[in-house]
N, C-alpha and C positions, 0 to 999 in steps of 0.2 A: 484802441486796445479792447477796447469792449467784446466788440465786433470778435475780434478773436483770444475773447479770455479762457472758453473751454481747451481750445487746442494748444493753447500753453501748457495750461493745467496739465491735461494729458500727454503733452511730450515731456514735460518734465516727470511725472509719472513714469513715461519709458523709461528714461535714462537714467529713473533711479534706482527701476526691475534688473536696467543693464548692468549697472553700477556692482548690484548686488552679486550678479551672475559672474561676472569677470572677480570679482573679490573671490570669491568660491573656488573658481580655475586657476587663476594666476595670480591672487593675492590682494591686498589691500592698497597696494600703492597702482597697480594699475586701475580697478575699480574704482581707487577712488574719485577719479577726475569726471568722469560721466555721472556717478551721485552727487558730486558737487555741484556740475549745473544745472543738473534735474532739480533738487533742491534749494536754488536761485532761481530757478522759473516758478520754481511750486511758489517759490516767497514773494515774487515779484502780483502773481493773482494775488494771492492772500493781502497783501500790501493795499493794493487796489480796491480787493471789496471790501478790506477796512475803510477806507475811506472813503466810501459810498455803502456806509449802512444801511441808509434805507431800504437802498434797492436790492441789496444782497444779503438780506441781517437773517434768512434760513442758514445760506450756505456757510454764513459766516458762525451760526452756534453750534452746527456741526463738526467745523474744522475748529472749533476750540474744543469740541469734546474729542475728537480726534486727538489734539494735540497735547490736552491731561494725559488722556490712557495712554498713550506712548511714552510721554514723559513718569506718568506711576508705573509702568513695564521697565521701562529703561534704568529707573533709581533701584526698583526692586531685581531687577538683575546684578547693579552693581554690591548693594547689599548683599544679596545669597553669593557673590564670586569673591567675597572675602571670606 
């Protein structure tokens, strides 16, 4: 898996650009199926270079900061939509 942990990373990335795109055109239940396995690819890397910290402990504090500021965007949008 190693061997090919970017190219996960990055197809799951597509299919979650796609996800987004088809949500936009035809709605949320069709998009949603292509963001959902972008987003089990994306989790399947992250899983992994959790568990091999050493070797990945950059990539690994940037997808935790990644994953704060989504997370503080995402709670502060639900907040202002009430």
């Amino acid at each position: 898996m190693k061997k090919y942990l970017r190219e996960i990373e990055l197809s799951g990335l597509i299919l979650v650009l796609i996800g987004i795109v088809f949500s936009w055109i035809w709605g949320s239940g069709v998009g949603m199926w292509p963001c959902s396995v972008g987003l089990l690819l994306w989790l399947a890397t992250f899983l992994y270079r959790a568990f091999h910290w050493k070797e990945y402990e950059r990539e690994n504090r940037q997808n935790i900061i990644i994953l704060l500021l989504a997370t503080t965007i995402l709670l502060a949008q639900m907040i202002f939509m009430l």
